[in-house]
Residue, then its C-alpha position, 0 to 999 in steps of 0.5 A: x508416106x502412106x499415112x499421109x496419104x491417108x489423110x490427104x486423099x480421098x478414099x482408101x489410100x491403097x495401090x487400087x488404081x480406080x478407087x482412089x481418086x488421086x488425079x483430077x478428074x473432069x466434075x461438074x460443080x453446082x454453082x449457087x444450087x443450078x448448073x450451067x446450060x453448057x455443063x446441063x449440055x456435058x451432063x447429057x453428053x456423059x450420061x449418054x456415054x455410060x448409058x451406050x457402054x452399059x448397054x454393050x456386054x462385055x466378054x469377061x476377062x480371065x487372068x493369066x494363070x501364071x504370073x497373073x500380076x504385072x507391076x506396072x510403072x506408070x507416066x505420072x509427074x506425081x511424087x506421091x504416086x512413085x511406086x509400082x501397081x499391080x495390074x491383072x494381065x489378061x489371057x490374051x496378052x500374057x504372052x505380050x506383056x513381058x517385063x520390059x514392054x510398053x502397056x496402057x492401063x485405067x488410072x483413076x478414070x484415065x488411060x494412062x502408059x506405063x512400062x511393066x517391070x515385073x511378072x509375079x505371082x502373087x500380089x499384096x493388094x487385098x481390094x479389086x484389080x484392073x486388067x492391062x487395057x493394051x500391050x503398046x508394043x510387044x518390044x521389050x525397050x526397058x532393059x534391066x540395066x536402064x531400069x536399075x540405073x534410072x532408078x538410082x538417078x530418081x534417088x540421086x536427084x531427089x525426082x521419079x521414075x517416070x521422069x527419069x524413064x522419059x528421058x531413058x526411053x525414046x518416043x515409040x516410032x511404030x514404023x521403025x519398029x516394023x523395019x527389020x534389022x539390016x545386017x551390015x557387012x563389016x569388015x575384020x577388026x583392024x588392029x588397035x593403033x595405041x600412039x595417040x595415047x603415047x603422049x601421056x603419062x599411064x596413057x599406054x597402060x590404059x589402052x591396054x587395060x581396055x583391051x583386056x576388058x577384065x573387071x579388075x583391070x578397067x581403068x578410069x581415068x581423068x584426061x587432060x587433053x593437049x592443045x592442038x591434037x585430035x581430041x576424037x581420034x584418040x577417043x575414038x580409039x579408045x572406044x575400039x580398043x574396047x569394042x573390038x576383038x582383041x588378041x593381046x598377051x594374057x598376064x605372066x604366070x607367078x613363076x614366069x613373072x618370078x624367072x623374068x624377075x630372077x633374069x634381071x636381077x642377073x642381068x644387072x649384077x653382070x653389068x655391075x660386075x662388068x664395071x667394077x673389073x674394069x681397068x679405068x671405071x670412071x674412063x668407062x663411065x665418060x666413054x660416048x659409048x656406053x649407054x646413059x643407064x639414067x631414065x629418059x625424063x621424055x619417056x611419056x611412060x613415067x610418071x610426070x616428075x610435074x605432077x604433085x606426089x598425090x596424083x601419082x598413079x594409084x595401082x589399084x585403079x590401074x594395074x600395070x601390066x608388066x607382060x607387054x608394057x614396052x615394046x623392045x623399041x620403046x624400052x628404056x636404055x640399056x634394058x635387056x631383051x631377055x627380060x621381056x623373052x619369058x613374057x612373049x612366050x605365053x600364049x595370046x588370049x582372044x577376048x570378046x568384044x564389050x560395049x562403049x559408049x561416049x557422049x560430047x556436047x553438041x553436033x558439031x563435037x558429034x560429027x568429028x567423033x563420027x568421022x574418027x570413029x569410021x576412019x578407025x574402025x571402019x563404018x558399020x560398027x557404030x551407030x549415033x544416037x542424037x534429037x537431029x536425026x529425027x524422030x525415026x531415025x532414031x529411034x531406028x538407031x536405038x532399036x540397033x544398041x537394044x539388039x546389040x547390033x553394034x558395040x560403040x555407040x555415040x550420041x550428045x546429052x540424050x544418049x547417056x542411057x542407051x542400052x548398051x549391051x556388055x557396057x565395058x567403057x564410058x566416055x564424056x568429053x569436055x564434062x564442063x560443058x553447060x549442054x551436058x546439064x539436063x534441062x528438064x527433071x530431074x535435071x541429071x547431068x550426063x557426067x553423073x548418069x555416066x560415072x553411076x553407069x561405070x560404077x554399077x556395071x564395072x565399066x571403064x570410065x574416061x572424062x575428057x576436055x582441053x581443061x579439067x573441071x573441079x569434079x574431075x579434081x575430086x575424082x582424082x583426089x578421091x583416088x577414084x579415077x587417075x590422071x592421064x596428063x601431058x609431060x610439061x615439055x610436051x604441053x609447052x611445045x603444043x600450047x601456043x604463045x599466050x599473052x595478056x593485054x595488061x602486061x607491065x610492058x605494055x602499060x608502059x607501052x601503051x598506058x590506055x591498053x588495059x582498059x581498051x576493048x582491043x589494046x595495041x598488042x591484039x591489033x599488032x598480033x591480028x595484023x600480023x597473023x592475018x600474012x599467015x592464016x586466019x585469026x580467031x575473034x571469041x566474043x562471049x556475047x552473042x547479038x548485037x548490043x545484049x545489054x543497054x544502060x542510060x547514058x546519063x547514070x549508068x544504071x541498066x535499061x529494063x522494059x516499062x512492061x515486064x521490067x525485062x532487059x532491053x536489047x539492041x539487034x542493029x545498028x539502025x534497030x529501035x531497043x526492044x525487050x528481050x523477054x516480051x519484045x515490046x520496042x523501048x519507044x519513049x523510053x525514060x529512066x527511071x532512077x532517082x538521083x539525089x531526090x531528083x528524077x534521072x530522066x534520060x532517054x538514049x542508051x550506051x552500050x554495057x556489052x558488045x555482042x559479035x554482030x557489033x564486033x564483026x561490024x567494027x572488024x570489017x571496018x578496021x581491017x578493010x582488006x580482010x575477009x570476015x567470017x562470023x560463027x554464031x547463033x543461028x549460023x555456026x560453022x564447023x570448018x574454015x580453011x586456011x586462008x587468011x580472015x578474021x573468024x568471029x564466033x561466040x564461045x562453044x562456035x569456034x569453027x576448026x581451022x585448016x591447019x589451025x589459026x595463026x592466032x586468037x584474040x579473046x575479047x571481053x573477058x571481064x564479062x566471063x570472070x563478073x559473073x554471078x555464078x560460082x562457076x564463073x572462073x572455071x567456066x571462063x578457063x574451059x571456053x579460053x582453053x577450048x578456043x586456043x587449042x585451035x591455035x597452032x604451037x607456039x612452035x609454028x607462030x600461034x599466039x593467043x592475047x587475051x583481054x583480063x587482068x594478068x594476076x588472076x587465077x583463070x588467066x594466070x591457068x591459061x597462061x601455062x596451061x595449066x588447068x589442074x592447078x587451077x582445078x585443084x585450087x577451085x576443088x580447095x575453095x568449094x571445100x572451104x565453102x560447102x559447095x559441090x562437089x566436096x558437098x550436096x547443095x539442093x535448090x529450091x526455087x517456087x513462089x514464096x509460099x511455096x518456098x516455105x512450105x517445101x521448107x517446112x516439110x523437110x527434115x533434113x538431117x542435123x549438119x544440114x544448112x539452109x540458105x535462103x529464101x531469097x527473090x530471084x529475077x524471073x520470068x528468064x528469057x529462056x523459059x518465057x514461052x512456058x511461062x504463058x497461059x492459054x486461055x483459050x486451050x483452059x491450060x494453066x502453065x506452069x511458071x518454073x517451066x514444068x509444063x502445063x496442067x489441066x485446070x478444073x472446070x470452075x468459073x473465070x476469076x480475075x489473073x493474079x499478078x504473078x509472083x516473084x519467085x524465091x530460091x532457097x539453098x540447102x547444103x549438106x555434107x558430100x557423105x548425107x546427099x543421099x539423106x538430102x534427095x530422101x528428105x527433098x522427094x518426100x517434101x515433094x511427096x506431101x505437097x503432092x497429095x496435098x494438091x498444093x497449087x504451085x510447083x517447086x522446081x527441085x534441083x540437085x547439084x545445079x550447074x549455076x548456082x549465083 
């Protein structure tokens, strides 16, 4: 790496940071032997500058003599320059400039910030340094732990440490810090209320592993949460059986666990002795009387007789603990008392509390945790941490988790590396959520950031969701996590009655019913429940029309502009572009059919958006009441009367009492598309909006609107969506897709592409797919996607954000260029020699200045 610096920079390539010229500073270039009057003007300006700082003495500045060297990391994109420097600290900030602290220092001309990491006494370096300019603030805000972490994030992902510490470190809010830390009145502990867990098997024994809070005996598990239940009141009280101060029963001694073993084996050989001196055994054994001695196959204790053999529990990730595993009310049958008497008798232990942390997916997932949590802990012994509190408030929050002010915190995608102190449990809930995705570099995901964080500080982990992704599956196949699933009488009693639209009944029934966006079944269902309750409409489009086609050959309308999908946003709107939002007026197809010009100029409908269906509803169902849950306004609850709620996937609001029913419309469009994820991704959003359903028990029904012999209907049908986990984790095994291996994506301009290609010595099991033309620009990132001339910005076209441009003369844009995607996959055990080989590719192209980017992503969430 250093020797390509050597060649590729100007300079000595040493860690001074002012004599190597690395980044691009301002130069007046001499054009055809005579300046510019405007750059004649900068000249001056500048000369006059350093005339005025030469002019001014300075007072000289002294190191400090201890520790006199900080090793500073700075803010630069730059992969090449993903390292520490040594700077000097001077005498008057070396009570201030402490590990941890936001400085400000001179880079190449430039005042850049940074975090100081470390304090050493001697330094490698052999050329001049540079003294600290500024210690920004003296609050040490980069932790150790983060430190480490974000670190092992930047060599996961293939990206630096300044980008991962941007996303680690909030924004500095200097009127928050002046705010002193208020000291909230909380009430006693109250005691941990372990019975929503009862229902799962293992799920007592995990809230009792966390409440003892040892290393060896913290569990991690995988859950698989019922339909219509809390999802948050049981997280939450996992968090406070973490979080709180418990007094539970320590393990039994060897010789106590020996006595109780040596009672029971007594025990059980007076009973056996019992029936064998009976007159009549088998009148004994038919009498009502005596005890059924057999388990109980509802004790949600046992093991799931459902599950196959390799899900059993693995006592290595938990340990039963035998002292107080049942208690004498919940103890099987025909068990004796005196079995658990030597384990009551030990003393208790009081344990301190440890630190918990739980991310969810959006707001409204935010809010319900919130309210669980302050119903179970009672307020003041948490704190949330999400970008909607604003600028102040959290970084007021954040400050609170730094001191260690509280123990349990909350928060959505950017508080998965808030410094929690003590860290003893880790919580995601529905890890299959798209939101959970990083979208700016390294792009980490919260799943992995959270798993790296239980695995480096031995923490309890816990990765949640109504479905269970592939991922999840693999921990669970790897033994490194268990599962914490629902008896299948227990899930067949909670789930609501699902049917499909292209049952064999309802062909013969209605033939036409297959290919209608709403058959007889879901209007007869609708119908129905509305006498109930009200009925969720999931739509997977949002808008109005988001997709047109020509009437005439079906092929898609794209804009005469930018080639960009046209949309309709009413029913009395003109199309328009949905990337540059140009009207389609006088819009003609282009397509050629047999030789001859298509030519057509109306459009049909491909996809039908919420606006569309809520529209048609209101029409059909004149008397009920029609409330719409999307885009801009998504609500969170609706009551229990009667209406018909439509909502896009992720914004199905909560029913008082649950809905009556669910019709899941369109679901073709989820299973057709282009993303290897499509089938799982389509089961998560069903599962997600049927939980809201009541029981089958209670009249819920859901209908949904796919082909009845798939996979993901087939998982929804019978709730079940480990099996269909499993069967995924099978087939991206066959395939060479995450997460049995490590893909990395490479997306840029052709060029570009190639260089990075060329570049990386990958190792020898490595295959590269690709490169292939993406669509682009997207209509997510156009914004990025512009330049301003005006400002003398160059944006960047993969969303990188903007770079300063050198001062040379206006040339004539280029027609952007398509962008290509390349695909590099390895085995699962080489990801870490495949991020290695990737960061240095990015490392040369770095020093070399090479003009485009190449976006780097690991593992993406969508690949197709």
């Amino acid at each position: 790496m250093e020797a390509l610096e050597q060649e590729n920079t100007e300079g000595r390539p040493d860690d001074k940071p002012t004599e190597v010229p690395l980044l691009d500073a301002p130069v007046a270039e001499a054009q055809d032997g005579a300046g510019t009057a405007e750059d004649s003007r900068q000249a001056a300006r500048r000369t006059a500058r350093q005339s005025a700082r030469q002019a001014k003495p300075k007072a000289p500045r002294e190191p400090s003599a201890e520790l006199p060297y900080a090793q500073v990391v700075l803010a630069l994109e730059l992969s090449h320059l993903d390292r520490a420097f040594d700077y000097l600290v001077p005498t008057e900030l070396d009570a201030e400039a402490q590990p941890g602290v936001r400085v400000r220092v001179r880079f190449a001309g430039q005042l850049v910030d940074g975090f100081v990491i470390g304090r050493a006494a001697e330094s490698d370096f052999a050329g001049r340094f540079e003294f600290l300019q500024k210690v920004v603030s003296p609050l040490p805000v980069l932790t150790p732990e983060i430190l480490e972490l974000a670190r092992t994030v930047a060599d996961r992902y293939a990206g630096t440490l300044a980008d991962v510490l941007r996303l680690a470190v909030p924004p500095r809010h200097a009127s928050a810090e002046k705010v002193p830390a208020k000291a909230t009145e909380r009430g006693p502990d109250k005691a941990v209320d372990g019975a929503p867990w009862g229902v799962y098997g293992g799920g007592r024994e995990f809230i009792k592993a966390l409440q003892r809070k040892t290393a060896p005996k913290l569990p991690r598990a995988v859950w698989t949460c019922l339909p219509a239940t809390d999802w948050a009141t049981a997280l939450a009280t996992a968090m406070h059986a973490v979080a709180t101060d418990a007094v539970v029963s320590p393990d039994p001694e060897p010789a106590q666990a020996q006595a109780a073993q040596t009672q029971a084996a007594q025990a059980q050989a007076t009973a056996q002795e019992e029936v064998e001196t009976a007159e009549d055994p088998e009148a004994i054994a038919d009498d009502p009387a005596i005890p059924d001695l057999e388990p109980d196959p509802t004790d949600p204790a046992l093991p799931d007789p459902d599950l196959p053999t390799d899900y059993d529990i693995d006592p290595e990730n938990l340990r039963d603990l035998d002292a107080d595993r049942y208690s004498a009310a919940e103890s099987e049958p025909g068990a004796k008392p005196a079995q658990a008497a030597p384990i009551a008798a030990a003393s208790s232990l009081h344990i301190p509390a440890r630190g918990a942390l739980a991310i969810v997916p959006d707001h409204r997932d935010l809010a319900r945790l919130d309210a669980a949590l302050t119903e179970i802990a009672g307020p003041g012994h948490h704190v949330v941490l999400s970008e909607e509190l604003g600028p102040a408030k959290r970084y007021q929050n954040w400050l609170a988790v730094l001191r260690g002010d509280v123990k349990m915190v909350i928060g959505t995608r950017s508080a998965m590396f808030a410094p929690v102190a003590d860290l003893g449990f880790v919580a995601i809930w529905d890890d299959g959520d798209d939101l959970h995705a990083e979208p700016r570099a390294p792009y980490p995901h919260v799943r992995e950031v959270l798993l790296l964080r239980a695995h480096a500080t031995g923490a309890a982990a816990l990765i949640g969701g109504y479905t269970c992704t592939a991922e999840g599956a693999q921990l669970v196949e790897s033994r490194w996590a268990y599962p914490l699933t629902a008896f299948r009488s227990t899930v067949r009693a909670k789930s609501p009655l699902i049917r499909t639209s292209g049952e064999e009944l309802e062909k013969e029934r209605d033939p036409s019913a297959a290919a209608a966006r709403l058959p007889n079944l879901a209007w007869r269902t609708a119908r129905a429940a509305l006498n109930d309750g009200p009925v969720l409409i999931q739509v997977p489009r949002g808008g109005y029309a988001p997709s047109l086609a020509c009437i005439r050959c079906r092929k898609s309308a794209r804009c005469i502009h930018c080639h960009g999908p046209l949309e309709l946003t009413s029913g009395h709107a003109m199309a328009c572009c949905l990337w540059c939002g140009r009207p389609a007026g006088g819009w003609h197809c282009d397509n050629v059919i047999n030789d001859r010009p298509c030519g057509g100029d109306r459009f049909r409908m491909l996809t039908i958006g919420v606006q569309r269906t809520a529209e048609e509803l209101g029409r059909a169902f004149a008397n009920a009441k029609v409330i719409s849950s999307a885009q801009d306004t998504v609500l969170s609850q609706v009551s229990d009367k009667p209406a018909l709620v439509v909502a896009t996937p992720g914004a199905e609001p909560v029913a008082d009492g649950g809905y009556a029913a669910a019709l899941l419309l369109d679901g073709w469009s989820l299973l057709a598309r282009r993303d290897l994820r499509a089938g799982e991704e389509a089961l998560r959003r069903w599962l997600n909006a049927a939980a809201l359903v009541r029981p089958g028990g209670e009249g819920g029904k859901v209908v949904i609107m796919a082909e009845p012999g798939l996979a993901p209907v087939q998982a929804l049908v019978r709730w079940d969506p480990v099996w269909h986990a499993r069967r995924e984790l099978t087939d991206r095994g066959e395939l060479h897709y995450p997460p049995l291996a490590r893909v990395a994506e490479l997306t840029g301009t052709p060029a570009a592409v190639a260089e990075e290609l060329s570049l990386l010595r990958l190792p020898e099991m490595a295959e590269v797919l690709g490169p292939v033309a993406v669509d682009a620009p997207r209509s997510d990132d156009r914004a990025a996607q512009k330049s301003d001339a005006r400002s003398g910005k160059k944006a960047d076209p993969l969303g990188r954000g903007e770079r300063a441009d050198k001062s040379k003369p206006p040339i004539e844009e280029r027609p952007r260029e398509q962008l290509h995607r390349a695909l590099v996959r390895v085995p699962r055990r080489l990801g870490g020699d495949l991020a290695a080989a990737v960061r240095e590719a990015q490392g040369v192209r770095s020093a070399r200045k090479s003009e485009d980017w190449v976006r780097v992503r690991i593992d993406p969430v969508q690949i197709g």
